[in-house]
Steps between C-alpha positions, in 0.01 A plus 500: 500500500755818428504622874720826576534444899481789763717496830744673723643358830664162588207333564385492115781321366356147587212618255690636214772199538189269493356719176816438328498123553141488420298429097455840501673774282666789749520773276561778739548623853380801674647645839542798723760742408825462651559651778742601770669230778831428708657845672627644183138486412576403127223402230459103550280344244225291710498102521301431226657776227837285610378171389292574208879707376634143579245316316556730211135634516342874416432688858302793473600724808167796480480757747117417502318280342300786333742569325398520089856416363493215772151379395606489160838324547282224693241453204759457304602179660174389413424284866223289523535556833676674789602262802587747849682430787578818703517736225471787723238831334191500438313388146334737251201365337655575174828293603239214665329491126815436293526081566221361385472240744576766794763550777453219760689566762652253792379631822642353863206457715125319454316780367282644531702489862804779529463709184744712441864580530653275823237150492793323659569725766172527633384179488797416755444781694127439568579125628338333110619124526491454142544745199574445142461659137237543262549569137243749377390763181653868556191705518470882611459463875738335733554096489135511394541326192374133440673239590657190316673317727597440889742298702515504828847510771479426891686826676727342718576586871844629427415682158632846419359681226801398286535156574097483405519705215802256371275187540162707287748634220651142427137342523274756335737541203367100441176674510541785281608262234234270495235800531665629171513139331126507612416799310688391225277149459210705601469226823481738772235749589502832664287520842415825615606554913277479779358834672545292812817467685670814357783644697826704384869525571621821431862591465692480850680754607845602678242663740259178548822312554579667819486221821283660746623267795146518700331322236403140612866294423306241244377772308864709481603106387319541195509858412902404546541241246221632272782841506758283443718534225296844398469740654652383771319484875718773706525643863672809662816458648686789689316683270626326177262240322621125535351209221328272686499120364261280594422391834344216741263523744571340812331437833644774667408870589694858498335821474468643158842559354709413764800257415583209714880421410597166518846338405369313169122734458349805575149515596276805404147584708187511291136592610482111585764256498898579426672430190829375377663768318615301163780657276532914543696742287567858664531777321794508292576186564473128334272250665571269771351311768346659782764366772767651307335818443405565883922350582605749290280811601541432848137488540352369869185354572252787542609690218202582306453485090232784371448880510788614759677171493680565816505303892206569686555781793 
């Protein structure tokens, strides 16, 4: 088939690396415009717009996918069908109608579980002990298309969002290609979702990212790595906010916030048991492990990470 491929961020380049190796004809490649990044906040073409330029492909950049001079630049390529990986806006009808054969888009979850725009994120926040991603028919409303194809991934104990997210992009771009080779033969079949077992994963937040220390430790755990790389878990310090890495619960207990400073760890107090602070970056400042942080801010055990950050009167 003639596919023209959609994506934006990192994580699609297994996908359109695996399109490019595939039987099928990559005519095209559509991504988010570029935009600004680094201090001097420059223009920086995204991920994908860098490697289809290296492949020597046509990227078409729209503002919106609305867009009539973008829509017509598409048809054009004549695709039989548009592959998506993290492309990033929203769908027109009248864009969704141009490939005959339909966008099918790689989603990282089980749907019909976590809809939406952070699947990975959630499903290690809320404790899931496996995930995956499904394969499915763009259709007007959100993930609800029909699905293709699934495979499945066990969430690991020490998973953060991006080492997950690594594992599902590698795997599911051996999905995406047999789900297209599938429509191609005509051996696969479209199966519309479940209404059962529904559940959606929105985008997270700097806010929602915010460690609010009298939480129960095993569930700051999670809600710690599923932050981690984006958009980053984060405390108060003096004040100033302080990255937060992730962390391990121990058999210990400190009240909520309070640091424990040892000479290799610090200890934090949750609503239950302590944690091990992991690596920290304070503002302004690159990351580093927790030990060195607290040697080098002079911090002593009762100082306190959240709203005042200071030493308890």
């Amino acid at each position: 088939m003639r596919l023209v491929f959609a994506g934006t961020p990192e994580v699609a380049l297994p996908s359109l690396d695996a399109l490019v190796e595939s039987d099928h004809e990559l005519v095209g490649v559509v991504t988010r415009p570029d935009a600004p990044a680094g201090r001097g906040r420059r223009l920086v073409a995204s991920p994908v717009a860098q490697r289809a330029e290296e492949l020597g492909l046509p990227v078409l950049k729209p503002d919106h996918p609305r867009d009539p001079d973008f829509q017509a630049a598409l048809r054009a390529l004549e695709p039989d069908c548009c592959p998506v990986v993290a492309y990033g806006a929203l769908l027109p009808q009248s864009a969704l109608d141009i490939a005959p054969q339909g966008w099918v888009n790689l989603h990282f979850s089980c749907l019909p579980a976590w809809r939406g725009a952070a699947p990975v994120q959630h499903a290690i926040w809320a404790g899931d002990e496996v995930t995956g991603a499904t394969t499915f028919r763009i259709v007007k409303a959100m993930d609800a298309g029909p699905t293709f194809g699934v495979m499945t991934e066990r969430i690991r104990s020490n998973d953060t969002a991006g080492d997950l997210l690594a594992r599902l992009a590698e795997g599911g771009a051996g999905l995406l290609v047999a789900t297209l080779d599938g429509l191609a033969d005509g051996s696969i079949v479209a199966r519309e979702q479940e209404e059962d077992g529904v559940s959606f994963a929105p985008k997270i937040t700097v806010e929602d990212a915010r460690v609010d220390w009298s939480v129960p430790g095993h569930l700051l755990e999670r809600q710690i790595r599923a932050c981690t790389p984006a958009p980053g878990a984060w405390s108060l310090h003096e004040g100033q906010r302080i990255k937060i890495g992730p962390v391990l619960v121990v058999d210990e207990q400190l009240p909520p916030g309070e640091l424990e400073v040892r000479k290799s760890h610090v200890l934090v107090g949750t609503g239950t048991h302590a944690v091990v602070l992991g690596p920290v970056q304070p503002f302004g400042k690159k990351q580093m492990a927790a030990a060195d942080w607290a040697r080098g801010a002079r911090l002593e055990s009762g100082t306190r990470l959240g709203d005042d950050g200071g030493v308890p009167a």
